[in-house]
C-alpha angles and dihedrals in degrees: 000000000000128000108255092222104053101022080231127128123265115258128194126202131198124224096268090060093039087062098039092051092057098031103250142124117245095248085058090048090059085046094057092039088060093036107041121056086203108063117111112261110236124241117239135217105211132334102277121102090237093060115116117252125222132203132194109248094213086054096050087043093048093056088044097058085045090056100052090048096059083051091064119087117233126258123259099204 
């Protein structure tokens, strides 16, 4: 399966690399799961709390690059 956007292969990532990518520690991630609406939503392997989660790498890069851009101010010209 590709992603329809970029012709590139799907890619999951698990929450360690989740952190890692955006620079934050796992207690801060289910923070900004509960905190920020757009977030992307994990992916879970079962029901239980102890299954591991997944996310969609395009979707986690794709907030990242939203929230840089409402860090930078706005230009003037």
């Amino acid at each position: 399966m590709t992603d329809i956007a970029t012709h590139q292969p799907l890619r999951f990532l698990r929450t360690r690399e989740v952190c890692e990518k955006i620079g934050r520690s796992r207690s801060s991630l289910e923070k900004l799961l509960v905190k920020d609406p757009n977030f992307p939503r994990p992916i879970k392997d079962g029901i239980g709390r102890a299954s591991t989660n997944y996310w969609y790498e395009h979707e986690v890069e794709a907030w990242m690059s939203q929230w840089a851009m409402q860090l930078r101010p706005a230009d003037d010209a």
